[in-house]
N, C-alpha and C positions, 0 to 999 in steps of 0.2 A: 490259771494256766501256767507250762511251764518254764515261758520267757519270763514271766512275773512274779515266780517264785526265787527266783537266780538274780531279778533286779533288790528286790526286797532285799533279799538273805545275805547279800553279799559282806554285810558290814558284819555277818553272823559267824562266817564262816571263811578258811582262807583258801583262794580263787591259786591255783595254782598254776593253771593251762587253756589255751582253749582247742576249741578240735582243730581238727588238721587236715584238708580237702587237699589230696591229692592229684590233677589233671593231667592228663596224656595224650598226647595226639600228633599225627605226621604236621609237622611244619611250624609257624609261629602264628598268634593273631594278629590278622590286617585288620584294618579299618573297610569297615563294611564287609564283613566278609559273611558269606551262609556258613551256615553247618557242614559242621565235619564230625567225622564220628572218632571215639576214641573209646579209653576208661577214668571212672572216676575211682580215686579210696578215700572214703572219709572214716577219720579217726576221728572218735568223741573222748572227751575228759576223763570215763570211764576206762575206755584203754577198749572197745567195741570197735570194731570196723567193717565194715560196709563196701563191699566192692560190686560196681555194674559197669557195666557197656552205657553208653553214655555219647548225645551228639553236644559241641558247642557252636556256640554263637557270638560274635560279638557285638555289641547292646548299647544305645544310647549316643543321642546327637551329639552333646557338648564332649562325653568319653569318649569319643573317639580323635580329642587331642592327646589323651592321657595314656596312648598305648604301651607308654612302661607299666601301667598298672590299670588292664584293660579291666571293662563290665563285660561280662559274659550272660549268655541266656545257657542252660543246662538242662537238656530232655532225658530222661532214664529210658536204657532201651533195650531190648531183647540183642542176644547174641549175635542175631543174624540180621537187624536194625528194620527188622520188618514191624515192630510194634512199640510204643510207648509201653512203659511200664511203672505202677505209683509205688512209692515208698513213701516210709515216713520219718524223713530224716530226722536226725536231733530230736526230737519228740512233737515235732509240731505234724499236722496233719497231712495225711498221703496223698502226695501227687506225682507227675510223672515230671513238670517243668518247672524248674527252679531260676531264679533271679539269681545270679554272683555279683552284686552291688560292692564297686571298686572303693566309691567314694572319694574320688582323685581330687575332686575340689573341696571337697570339704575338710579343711585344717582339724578336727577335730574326731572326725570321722565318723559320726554317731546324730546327727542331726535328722537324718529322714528317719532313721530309727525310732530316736526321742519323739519326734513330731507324730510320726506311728502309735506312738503306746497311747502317747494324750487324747491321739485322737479314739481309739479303740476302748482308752479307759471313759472318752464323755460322749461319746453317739456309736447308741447303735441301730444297727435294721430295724425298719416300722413292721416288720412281720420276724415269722420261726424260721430258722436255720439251723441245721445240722453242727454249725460252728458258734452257737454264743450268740446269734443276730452281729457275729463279727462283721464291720464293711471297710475293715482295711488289713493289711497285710502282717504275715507275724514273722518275726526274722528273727536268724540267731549269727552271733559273731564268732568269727573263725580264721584260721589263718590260713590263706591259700600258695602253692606250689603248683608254676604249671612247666611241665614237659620237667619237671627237677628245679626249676628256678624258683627262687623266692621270690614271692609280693607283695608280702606283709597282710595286713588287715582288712578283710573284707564282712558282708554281713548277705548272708543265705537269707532267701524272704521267698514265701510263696507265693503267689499272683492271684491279683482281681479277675475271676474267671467266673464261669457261671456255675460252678458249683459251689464255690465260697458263697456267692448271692443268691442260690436256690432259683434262678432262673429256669422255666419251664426249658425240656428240649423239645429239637426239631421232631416235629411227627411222621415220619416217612410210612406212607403204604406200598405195602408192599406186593399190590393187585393190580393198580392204574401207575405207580410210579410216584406219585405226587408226593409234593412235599408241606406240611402246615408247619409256617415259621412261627414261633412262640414268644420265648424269651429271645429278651435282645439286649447288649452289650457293649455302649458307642465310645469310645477313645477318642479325647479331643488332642488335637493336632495330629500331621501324618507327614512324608514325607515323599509316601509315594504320587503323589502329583504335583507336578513342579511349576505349573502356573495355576496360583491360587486365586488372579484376581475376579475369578467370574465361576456361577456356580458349575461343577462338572465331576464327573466319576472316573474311576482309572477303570484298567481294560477288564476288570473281573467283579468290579460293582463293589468293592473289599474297603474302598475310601471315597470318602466322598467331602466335595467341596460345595455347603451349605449357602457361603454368601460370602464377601470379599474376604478373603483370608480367614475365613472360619471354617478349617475343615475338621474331617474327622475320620477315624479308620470302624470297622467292625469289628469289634471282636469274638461276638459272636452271633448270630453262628456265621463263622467265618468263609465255610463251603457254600454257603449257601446269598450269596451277594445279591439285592437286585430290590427293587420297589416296593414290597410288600416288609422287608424287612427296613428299610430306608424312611417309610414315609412317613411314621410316627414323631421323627425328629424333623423332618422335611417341614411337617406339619407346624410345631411346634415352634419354629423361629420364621415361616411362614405368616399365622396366623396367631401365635400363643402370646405375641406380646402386650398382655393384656393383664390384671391384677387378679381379675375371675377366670381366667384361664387356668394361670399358677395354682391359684388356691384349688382349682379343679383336678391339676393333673399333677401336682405335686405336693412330698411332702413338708409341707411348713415348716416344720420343727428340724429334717433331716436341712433345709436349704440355711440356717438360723445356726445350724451346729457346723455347717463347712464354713458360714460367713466369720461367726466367732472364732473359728481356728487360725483364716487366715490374718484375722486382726490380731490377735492376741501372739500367736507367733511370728507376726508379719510376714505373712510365707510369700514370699515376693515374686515367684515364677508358677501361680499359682491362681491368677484373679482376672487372664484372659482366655485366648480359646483354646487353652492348653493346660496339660496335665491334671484332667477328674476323666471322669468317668457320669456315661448319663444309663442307665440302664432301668428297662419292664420285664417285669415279670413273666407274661404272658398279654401280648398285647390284641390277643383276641377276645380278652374280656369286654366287656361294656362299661363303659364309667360310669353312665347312669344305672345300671343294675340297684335294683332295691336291698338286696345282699351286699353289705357296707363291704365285708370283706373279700367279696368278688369284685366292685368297682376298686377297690383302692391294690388288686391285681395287675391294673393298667395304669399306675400311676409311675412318674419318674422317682429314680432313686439317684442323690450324687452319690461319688466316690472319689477320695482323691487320690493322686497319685504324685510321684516324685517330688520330695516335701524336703530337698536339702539346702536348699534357699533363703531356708527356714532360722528363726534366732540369730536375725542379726547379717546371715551368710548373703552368698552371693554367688550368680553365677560360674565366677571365675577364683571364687577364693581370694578374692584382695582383698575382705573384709575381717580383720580379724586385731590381738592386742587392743581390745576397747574401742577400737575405730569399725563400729558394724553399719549395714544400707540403713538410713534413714528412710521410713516410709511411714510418715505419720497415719495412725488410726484414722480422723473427721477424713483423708483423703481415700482410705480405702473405704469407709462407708458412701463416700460421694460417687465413685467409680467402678459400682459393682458389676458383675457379670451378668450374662442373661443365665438362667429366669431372675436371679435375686434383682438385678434391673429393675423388674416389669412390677416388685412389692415393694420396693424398698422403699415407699413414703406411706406404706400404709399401715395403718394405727395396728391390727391384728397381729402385722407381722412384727412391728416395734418393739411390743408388749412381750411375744415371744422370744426375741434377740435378746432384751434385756433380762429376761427370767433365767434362759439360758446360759449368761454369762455369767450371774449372781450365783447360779448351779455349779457351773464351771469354777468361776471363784474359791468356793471352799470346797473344789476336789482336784481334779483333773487339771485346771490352771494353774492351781496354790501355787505359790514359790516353796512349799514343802513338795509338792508332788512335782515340779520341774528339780528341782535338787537331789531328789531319791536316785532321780532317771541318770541324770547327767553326773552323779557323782556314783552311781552304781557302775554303771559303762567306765566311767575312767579309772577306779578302781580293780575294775576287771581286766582294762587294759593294762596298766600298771602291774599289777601283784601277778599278772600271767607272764609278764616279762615281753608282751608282746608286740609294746610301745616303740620300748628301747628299741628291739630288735628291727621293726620297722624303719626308724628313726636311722637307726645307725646305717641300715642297707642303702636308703636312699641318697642318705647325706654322703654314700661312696660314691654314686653314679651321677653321670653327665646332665642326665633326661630325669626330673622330679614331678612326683604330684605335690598337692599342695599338704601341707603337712606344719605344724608346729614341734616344737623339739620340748616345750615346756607345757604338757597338759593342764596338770593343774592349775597354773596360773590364766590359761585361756581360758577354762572351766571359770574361774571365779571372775573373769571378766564379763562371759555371757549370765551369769546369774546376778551382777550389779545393773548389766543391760536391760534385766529382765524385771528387774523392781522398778526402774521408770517406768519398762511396758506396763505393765500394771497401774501404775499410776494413771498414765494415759487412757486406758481402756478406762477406769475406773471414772474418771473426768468424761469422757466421750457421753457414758451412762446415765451423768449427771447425777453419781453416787456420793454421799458426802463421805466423811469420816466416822458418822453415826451409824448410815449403812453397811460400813462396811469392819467396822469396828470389832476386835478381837477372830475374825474369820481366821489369819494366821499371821507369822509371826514377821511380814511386812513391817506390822506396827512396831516391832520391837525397838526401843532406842538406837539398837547397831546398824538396821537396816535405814532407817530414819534419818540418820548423820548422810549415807551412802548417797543421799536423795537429795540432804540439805541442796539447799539453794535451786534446784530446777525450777523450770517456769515456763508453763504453757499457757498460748493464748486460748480465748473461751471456747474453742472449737476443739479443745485437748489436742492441739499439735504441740510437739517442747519446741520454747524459741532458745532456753537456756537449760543445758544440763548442769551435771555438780561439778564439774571440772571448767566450765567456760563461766564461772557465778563474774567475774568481772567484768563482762559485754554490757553493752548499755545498750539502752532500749527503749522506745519512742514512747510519749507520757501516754498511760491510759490503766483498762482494767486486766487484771490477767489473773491466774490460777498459781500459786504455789503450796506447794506438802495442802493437796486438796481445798484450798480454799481461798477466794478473791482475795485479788490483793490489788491497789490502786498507785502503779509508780507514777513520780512525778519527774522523775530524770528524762 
């Protein structure tokens, strides 16, 4: 693809710019605000530009502290704003509503990105799709301008919708009137119901609230709100909490590739009723159908969403210079989400987590393949001059998002971060040093030193990383550089 051609290449070739999104519109963004209509121009790297009519939005619970440097939602629209309209921006695939990801808290600005690609590079759809069996988002970086103001850096991404996941559509006749709902499309958490603690719907049936604070929105099909397309999930944390259930109605391997993600990247705003996606195909198949690939039509698919949490991050961006959220691995396997909940002590699924990770390991995990991503991106931002430029605007103004001034050096902090993780997962797996031996360059003696001295107790939590190696520590057995070790201190 050709976000992965430009991550690759980068070290090939020198990055001189990146596009240039233009926005316009009567007045400024508030916080909460609907759509307003304006124009977009986006300039690409070639020197191409791209002019429409265009509604925005502004987007996102925690970004709406960060209104010097808003998230925007972006609809493509006819002249006269009576119709969406798809393009295919930057070269990724045509659509009508684009994501403008601010990225206000995250010091580095590339993290839901990074956590993107990994995920799109190790799991994809259990069925065909028109995109690759893509089930996560493809984004490109750019500098954005709105009303004439600079904002520095942001990142274009297309959305989890139901044509990315080949979701059947709504079947309308057009003789009786009626409607057969199909594919469906569930968004965990919402906002539009303000008393979560009991189950209940807002006034259009568009959200709905499952069990104490477990809600969810529709996303698709979104006109069409109300029971028949509710009840599948209704059903499912209902009655579904069960291990043959799961294995019935979902799929194993796709629930084993979200769990690995969020361990392995500790994606920490990520492992309760919020931010995935649960979505069917067409939920008027039969599970039982004796046609394997009709029943597994009705089965759930995860999908995650807002992953900037991710490596280390946080919320609010306090996490950064070496000091990242601690969330030990053995505690994210202990406190899984539903459905992984309802398998998570069972041997099938065990066998699959593990095979999974050991897959992940030498690709999509590697500490080469988190290095390519995170040094390709900071390079890009760098060598386009678009860091500094950022850097400098904000460090003028009163009101900042969260931001580093020293890329590189925070770069090589997350990726010394990221060699414990590994360590960690690696121990959680109960992998030794034989298993996991020459896979990549981990083992190398530089990486090695980086590591000296950490210590985790037998559950792969670290009680000691390489910079606290003088803590003492109550006598017993523990893990260190992969292997028991018995203090007496």
């Amino acid at each position: 693809m050709l976000l992965t051609a430009i991550v690759s290449g980068l070290q090939a070739q020198e990055i001189v710019s990146l596009p240039v999104l233009r926005v316009n519109f009567e007045g400024k963004f508030k916080k909460k605000m609907d759509y307003v209509f304006g124009q977009m121009q986006l300039t690409d790297t070639d020197g191409t530009i791209i002019e429409m009519p265009a509604k925005f939005k502004t987007r996102g619970a925690t970004a709406m502290s960060y209104m010097m440097k808003p998230s925007f939602n972006m609809k493509l629209r006819t002249a006269d704003d009576s119709e969406e309209v798809d393009s295919a921006l930057l070269g990724m695939r045509s659509c009508s509503s684009w994501i403008l990801d601010a990225m206000a808290i995250d010091r580095i600005c590339m993290r839901n990105r990074v956590a993107f690609d990994i995920w799109n590079e190790f799991s994809r759809l259990p069925y065909d799709t028109e995109f690759d069996e893509r089930n996560g988002t493809e984004g490109r970086f750019l500098e954005v301008y709105i009303n004439d103001k600079y904002h520095g850096i942001y990142c274009m991404s297309d959305r989890i919708n139901r044509k990315l996941l080949n979701l059947k559509k709504v079947q309308e006749n057009e003789e009786d009137g009626s409607v057969l709902v199909r594919g469906v499309l569930y968004k965990s958490g919402t906002s539009s119901i303000s008393n979560q603690n009991e189950p209940s719907f807002n006034a259009d049936s568009t959200a709905c609230v499952v069990s104490w604070h477990n809600a969810w929105e529709l996303s698709y099909p979104e006109d069409y709100g109300g029971m028949t397309a509710w009840q599948p999930l209704l059903d499912a944390f209902a009655v579904g909490k069960t291990t043959d259930y799961v294995k019935k109605y979902f799929y194993l391997e796709n629930l084993a590739d979200y769990q690995i993600h969020v361990m392995a990247l500790s994606i920490g705003d990520n492992w309760g009723n919020k931010n995935h996606f649960l979505s069917i195909r067409n939920i008027n198949k039969d599970i039982d159908d004796s046609d394997i690939t009709q029943a597994w039509r009705r089965r759930f698919v995860i999908t995650p969403w807002d992953l900037d949490t991710s490596l280390g991050g946080g919320y609010d961006g306090r996490y950064y210079d070496g000091n990242y959220a601690v969330w030990p691995v053995a505690d994210i396997g202990k406190n899984a989400l539903y459905p992984i909940s309802a398998i998570s002590g069972d041997a099938e699924y065990q066998e699959i987590l593990k095979r999974r990770w050991m897959e992940g390991r030498t690709g999509a995990f590697s500490l080469t393949s988190l290095k390519s991503k995170l040094e390709g991106y900071r390079d890009l931002f760098l060598k386009s001059g678009a860091w500094q430029r950022m850097v400098n605007h904000f460090d003028a103004q009163s009101s900042k998002p969260k931001y580093v001034s020293d890329l590189t050096h925070e770069i090589e902090c997350i990726e010394a971060w990221y060699v414990d993780r590994l360590y960690e997962m690696d121990a959680y797996f109960g992998l030794t040093e034989t298993d996991t031996d020459g896979i990549d360059e981990i083992k190398s003696e530089e990486l090695r030193m980086k590591n000296e001295g950490a210590i985790y107790d037998l559950s792969g939590r670290q009680i000691v990383n390489s910079k606290s190696s003088n803590r003492k520590l109550p006598r017993g057995l523990y893990i260190q550089n992969g292997k028991k070790v018995f203090i007496q201190q």
